[in-house]
ROMAR-663722 format. One record per residue (C-alpha): residue number from 0; residue in three letters; z, x, y. Coordinates in steps of 0.05 Angstrom, whole numbers, plus 5000, padded with zeros to 4 digits. Example, Ala and Ser with C-alpha at 12.3 -4.5 7.8 and 13.67 -1.06 7.14 Angstrom:
! residues 2
<0; ALA; <5156; 5246; 4910>> <1; SER; <5143; 5273; 4979>> 
END
This chain:
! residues 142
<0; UNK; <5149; 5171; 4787>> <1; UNK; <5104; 5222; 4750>> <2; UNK; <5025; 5240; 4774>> <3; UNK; <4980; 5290; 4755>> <4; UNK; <4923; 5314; 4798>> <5; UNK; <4846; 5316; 4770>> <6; UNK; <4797; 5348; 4824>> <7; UNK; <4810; 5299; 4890>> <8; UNK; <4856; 5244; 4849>> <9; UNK; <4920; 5235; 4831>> <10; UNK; <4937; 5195; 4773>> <11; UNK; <4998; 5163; 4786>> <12; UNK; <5054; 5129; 4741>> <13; UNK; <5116; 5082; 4774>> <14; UNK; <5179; 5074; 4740>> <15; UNK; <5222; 5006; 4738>> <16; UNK; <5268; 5009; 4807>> <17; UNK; <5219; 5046; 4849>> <18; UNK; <5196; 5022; 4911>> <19; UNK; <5118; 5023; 4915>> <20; UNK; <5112; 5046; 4987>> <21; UNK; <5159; 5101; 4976>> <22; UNK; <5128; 5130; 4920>> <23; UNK; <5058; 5139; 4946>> <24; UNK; <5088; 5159; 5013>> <25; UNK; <5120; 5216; 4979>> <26; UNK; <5055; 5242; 4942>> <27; UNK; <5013; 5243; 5009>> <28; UNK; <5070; 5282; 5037>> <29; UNK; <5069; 5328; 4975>> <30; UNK; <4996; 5339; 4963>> <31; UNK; <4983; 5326; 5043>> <32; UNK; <4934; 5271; 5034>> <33; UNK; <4923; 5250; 5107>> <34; UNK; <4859; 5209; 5091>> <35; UNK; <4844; 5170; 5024>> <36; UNK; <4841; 5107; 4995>> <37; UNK; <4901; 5072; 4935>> <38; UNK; <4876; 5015; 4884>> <39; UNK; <4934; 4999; 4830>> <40; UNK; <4965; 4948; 4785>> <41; UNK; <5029; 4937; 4750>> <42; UNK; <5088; 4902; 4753>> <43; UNK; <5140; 4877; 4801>> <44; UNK; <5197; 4847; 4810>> <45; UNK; <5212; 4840; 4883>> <46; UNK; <5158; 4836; 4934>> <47; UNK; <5146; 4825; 5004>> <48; UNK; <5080; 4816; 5037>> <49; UNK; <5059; 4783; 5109>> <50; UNK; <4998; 4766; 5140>> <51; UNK; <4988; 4777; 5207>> <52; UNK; <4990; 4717; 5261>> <53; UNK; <4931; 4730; 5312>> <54; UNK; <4963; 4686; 5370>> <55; UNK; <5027; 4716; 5370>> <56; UNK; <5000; 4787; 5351>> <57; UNK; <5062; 4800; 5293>> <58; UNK; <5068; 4790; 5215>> <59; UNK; <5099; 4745; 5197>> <60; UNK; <5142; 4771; 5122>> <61; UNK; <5168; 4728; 5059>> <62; UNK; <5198; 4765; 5000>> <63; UNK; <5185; 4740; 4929>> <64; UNK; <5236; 4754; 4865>> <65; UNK; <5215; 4739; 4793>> <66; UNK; <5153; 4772; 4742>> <67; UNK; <5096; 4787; 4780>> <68; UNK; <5028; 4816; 4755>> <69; UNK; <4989; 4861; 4808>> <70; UNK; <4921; 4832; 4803>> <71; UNK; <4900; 4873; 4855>> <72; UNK; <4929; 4930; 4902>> <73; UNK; <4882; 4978; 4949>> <74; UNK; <4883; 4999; 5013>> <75; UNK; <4880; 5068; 5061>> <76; UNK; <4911; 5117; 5072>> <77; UNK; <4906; 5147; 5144>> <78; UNK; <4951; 5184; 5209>> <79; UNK; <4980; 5159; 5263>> <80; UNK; <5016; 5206; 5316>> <81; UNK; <4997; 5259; 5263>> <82; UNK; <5046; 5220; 5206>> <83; UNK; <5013; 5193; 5149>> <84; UNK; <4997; 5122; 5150>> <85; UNK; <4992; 5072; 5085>> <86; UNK; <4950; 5008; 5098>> <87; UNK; <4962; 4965; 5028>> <88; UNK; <4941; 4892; 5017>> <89; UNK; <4956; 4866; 4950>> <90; UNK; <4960; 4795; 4905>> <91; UNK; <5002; 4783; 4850>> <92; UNK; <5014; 4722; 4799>> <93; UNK; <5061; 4691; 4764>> <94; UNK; <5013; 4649; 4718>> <95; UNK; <5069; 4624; 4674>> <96; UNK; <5093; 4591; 4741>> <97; UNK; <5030; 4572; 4772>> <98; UNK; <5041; 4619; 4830>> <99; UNK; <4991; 4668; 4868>> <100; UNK; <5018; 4709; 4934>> <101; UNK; <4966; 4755; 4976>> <102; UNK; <4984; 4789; 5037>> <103; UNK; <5000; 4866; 5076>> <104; UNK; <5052; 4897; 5032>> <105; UNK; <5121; 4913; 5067>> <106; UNK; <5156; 4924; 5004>> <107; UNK; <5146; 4923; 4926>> <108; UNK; <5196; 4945; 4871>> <109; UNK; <5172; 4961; 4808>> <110; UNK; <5202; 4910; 4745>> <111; UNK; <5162; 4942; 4685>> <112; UNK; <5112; 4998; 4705>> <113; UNK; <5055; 5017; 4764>> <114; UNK; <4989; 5051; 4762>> <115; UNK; <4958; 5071; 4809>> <116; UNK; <4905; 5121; 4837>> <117; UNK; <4896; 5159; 4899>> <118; UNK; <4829; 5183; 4922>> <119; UNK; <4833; 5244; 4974>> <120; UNK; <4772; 5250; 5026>> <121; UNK; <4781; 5319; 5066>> <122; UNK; <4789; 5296; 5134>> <123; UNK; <4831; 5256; 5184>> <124; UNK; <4821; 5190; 5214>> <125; UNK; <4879; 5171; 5265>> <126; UNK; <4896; 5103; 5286>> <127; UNK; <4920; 5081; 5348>> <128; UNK; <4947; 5018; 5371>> <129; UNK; <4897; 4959; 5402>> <130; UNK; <4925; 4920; 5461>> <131; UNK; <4870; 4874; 5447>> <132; UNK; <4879; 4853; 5375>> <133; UNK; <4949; 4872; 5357>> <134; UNK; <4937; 4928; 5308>> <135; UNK; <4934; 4992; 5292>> <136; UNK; <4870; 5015; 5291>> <137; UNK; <4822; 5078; 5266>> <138; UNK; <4809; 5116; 5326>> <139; UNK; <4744; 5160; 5319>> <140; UNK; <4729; 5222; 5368>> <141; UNK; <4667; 5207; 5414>> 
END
């Protein structure tokens, strides 16, 4: 993985092998991003995403192999116990198969190549868990 940094963004390029989550993890640690937003594409290989089951308050996790697009990849980026926090919801196709996955992203290794961008906003937002809806939420100071 290779980024540069232009004003409060990081440009960011993923190399085949690397693990998604890891990578950006490791440039908010560097750069000490504690609040921003991600939006990416690329390629992938191996994938797993879940969507979260409201009655039973977990996620519920399938993992995809093959050629996969990213059509779309953004989320947050936030704290929680003073740590940082990645919240990342992506889709990605296989139109040459006829398939289409959406969901949280637990994992994602790169096949070809990723791109993605990281906006910093100065500040932090923490989250804190919600007894009442399962999640981790943003916690703002009254």
């Amino acid at each position: 993985m290779e980024y540069k940094k232009f004003g409060d963004d990081y440009i960011i390029r993923m190399n085949r092998g690397e693990e998604l989550l890891t990578d950006l993890q490791e440039v908010c640690e560097k750069e000490k991003i504690t609040l921003g937003s991600v939006q990416g594409i690329g390629a992938l290989g191996e994938i797993t995403i879940g969507v979260f089951d409201r009655k039973q308050f977990k996620y519920f996790t399938e993992t995809y192999k093959g050629d996969f697009e990213i059509a779309s990849c953004m989320g947050d980026i936030s704290t929680k116990e003073g740590k940082n926090y990645l919240h990342i919801h992506i889709v990605i196709g296989n139109v040459h198969e006829g398939r289409i996955y959406a969901g949280h992203l637990s994992k994602g290794i790169i096949s070809l190549t990723g791109e993605f961008i990281i906006h910093k906003i100065n500040g932090i937002v923490e989250r804190e868990y919600s007894e009442e809806v399962g999640l981790n939420l943003y916690k703002f100071e009254k």
